[in-house]
C-alpha positions as CSV (number, residue, x, y, z in Angstrom):
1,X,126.6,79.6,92.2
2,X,127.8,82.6,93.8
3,X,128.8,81.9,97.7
4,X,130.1,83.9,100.9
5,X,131.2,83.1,103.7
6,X,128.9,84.4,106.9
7,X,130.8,85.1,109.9
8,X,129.9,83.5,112.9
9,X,130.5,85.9,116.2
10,X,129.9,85.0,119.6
11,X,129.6,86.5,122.6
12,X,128.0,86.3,125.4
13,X,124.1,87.7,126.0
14,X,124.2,90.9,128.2
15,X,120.9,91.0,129.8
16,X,121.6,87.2,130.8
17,X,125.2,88.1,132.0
18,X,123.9,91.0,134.3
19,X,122.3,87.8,136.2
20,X,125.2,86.1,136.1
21,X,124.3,83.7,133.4
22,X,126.6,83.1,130.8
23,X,124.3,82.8,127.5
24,X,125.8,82.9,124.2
25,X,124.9,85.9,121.6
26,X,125.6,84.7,118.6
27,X,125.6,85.9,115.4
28,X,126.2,85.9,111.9
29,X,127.7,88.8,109.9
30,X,128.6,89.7,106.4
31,X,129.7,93.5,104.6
32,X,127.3,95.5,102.8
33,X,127.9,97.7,100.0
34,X,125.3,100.0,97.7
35,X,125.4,101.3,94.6
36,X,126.3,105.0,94.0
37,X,126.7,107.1,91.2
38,X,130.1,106.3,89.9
39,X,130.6,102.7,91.7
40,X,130.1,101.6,94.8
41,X,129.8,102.8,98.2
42,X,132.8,101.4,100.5
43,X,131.6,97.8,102.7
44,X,130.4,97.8,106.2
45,X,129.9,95.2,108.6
46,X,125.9,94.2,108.9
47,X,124.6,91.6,110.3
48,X,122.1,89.1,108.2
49,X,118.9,88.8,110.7
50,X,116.3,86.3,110.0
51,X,113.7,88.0,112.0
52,X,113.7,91.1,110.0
53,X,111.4,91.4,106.8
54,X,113.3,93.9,105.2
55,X,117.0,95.4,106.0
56,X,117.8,98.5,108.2
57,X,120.8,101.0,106.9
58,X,121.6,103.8,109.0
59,X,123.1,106.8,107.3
60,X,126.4,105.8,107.1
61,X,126.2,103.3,105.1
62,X,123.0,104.5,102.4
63,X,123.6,108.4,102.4
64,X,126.2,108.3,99.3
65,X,124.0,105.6,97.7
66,X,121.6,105.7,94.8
67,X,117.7,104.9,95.9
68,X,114.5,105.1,95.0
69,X,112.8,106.5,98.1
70,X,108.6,105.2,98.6
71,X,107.7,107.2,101.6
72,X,108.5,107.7,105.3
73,X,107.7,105.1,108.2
74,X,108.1,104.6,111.7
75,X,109.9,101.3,112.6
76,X,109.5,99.6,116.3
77,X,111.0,96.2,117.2
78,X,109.5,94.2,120.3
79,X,108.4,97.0,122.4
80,X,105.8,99.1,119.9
81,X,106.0,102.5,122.3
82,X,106.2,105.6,120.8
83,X,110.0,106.4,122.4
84,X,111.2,103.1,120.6
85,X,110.3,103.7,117.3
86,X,113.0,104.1,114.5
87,X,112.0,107.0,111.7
88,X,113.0,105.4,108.8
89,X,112.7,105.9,104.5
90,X,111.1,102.7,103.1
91,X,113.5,102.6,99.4
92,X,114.8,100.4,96.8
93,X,118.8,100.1,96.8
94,X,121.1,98.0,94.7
95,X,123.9,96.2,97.0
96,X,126.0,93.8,97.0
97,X,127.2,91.2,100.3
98,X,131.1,90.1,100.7
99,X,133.4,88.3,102.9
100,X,136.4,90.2,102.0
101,X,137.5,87.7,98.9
102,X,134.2,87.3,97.3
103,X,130.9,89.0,96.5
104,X,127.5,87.9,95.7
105,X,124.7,90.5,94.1
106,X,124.1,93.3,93.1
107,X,120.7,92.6,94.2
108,X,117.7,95.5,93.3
109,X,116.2,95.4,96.9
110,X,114.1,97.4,99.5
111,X,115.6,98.4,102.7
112,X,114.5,100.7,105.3
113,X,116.6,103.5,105.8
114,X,117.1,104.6,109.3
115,X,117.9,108.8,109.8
116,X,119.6,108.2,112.3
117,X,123.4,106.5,112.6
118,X,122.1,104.9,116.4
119,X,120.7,101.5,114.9
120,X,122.3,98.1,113.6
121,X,122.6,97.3,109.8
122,X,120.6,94.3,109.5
123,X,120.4,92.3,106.5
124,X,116.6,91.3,106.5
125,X,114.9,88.3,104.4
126,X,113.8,90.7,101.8
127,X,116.1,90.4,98.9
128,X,119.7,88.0,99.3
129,X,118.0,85.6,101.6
130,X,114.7,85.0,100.0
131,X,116.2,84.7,97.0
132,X,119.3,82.3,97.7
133,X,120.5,79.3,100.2
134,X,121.4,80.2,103.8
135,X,123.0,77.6,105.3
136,X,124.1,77.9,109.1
137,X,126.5,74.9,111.0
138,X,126.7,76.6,114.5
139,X,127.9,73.6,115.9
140,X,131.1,73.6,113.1
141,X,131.1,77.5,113.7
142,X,130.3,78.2,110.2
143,X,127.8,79.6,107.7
144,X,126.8,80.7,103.9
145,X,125.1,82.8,102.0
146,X,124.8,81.6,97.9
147,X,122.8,82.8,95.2
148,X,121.7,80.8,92.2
């Protein structure tokens, strides 16, 4: 079976910190890379995100990269307001996940596609996760990602 290593990154919380508390952020974090006409388009750091459905790409990383674009949505998070919302291209995107010595995928996945560079690349369940073994040791500061 296919396996990478995830990253684990901590730091610590910023809205806990501006109260003085020190609360870890912590996170886990792989590279991304989609498909394009001739090859591949180069990795980026993204980070895998259990709470989203699907995975967010901002331009940078999806702009060179073949797709199959489905329509046009708004995206929110927590706060649903108008102002918060993310416009985004629901499409289907081959990519691949490394830890800069291996790679797992490619993987025929949907993503949302921000149009705008100001959001995080997430790595949602959609796709790697649902279809593979996650396994996170935070208290051995490590984690995987492994496809069968």
């Amino acid at each position: 079976m296919p396996r990478i290593n995830l990253q684990v990154f901590r730091t610590d919380h910023p809205p806990a910190l501006g109260l003085g508390q020190r609360l870890p952020a912590i996170r886990l974090l792989t590279h991304v890379s989609l498909t394009k006409t001739a090859g591949w388009t180069d990795f980026r750091l993204a980070v895998i995100d259990t709470g989203a459905p699907v995975s967010l790409l901002p331009p940078l990383i999806w702009r060179q990269a073949e797709r199959r674009e489905l329509g046009r949505v708004s995206l929110g998070g927590v706060a649903r307001r108008k102002e918060c919302q993310i416009p985004a291209i629901l499409a289907e995107v081959t990519c691949r996940l490394s830890d800069g010595v291996t790679s797992i995928g490619p993987v025929l996945t949907h993503a949302y596609l921000a149009e705008h560079d100001n959001v995080p690349t997430l790595i949602g369940m959609l796709g790697f996760i649902e279809r593979g073994v996650l396994r996170v040791e935070l208290a051995r500061n490590r984690a995987f990602l492994r496809l069968p």
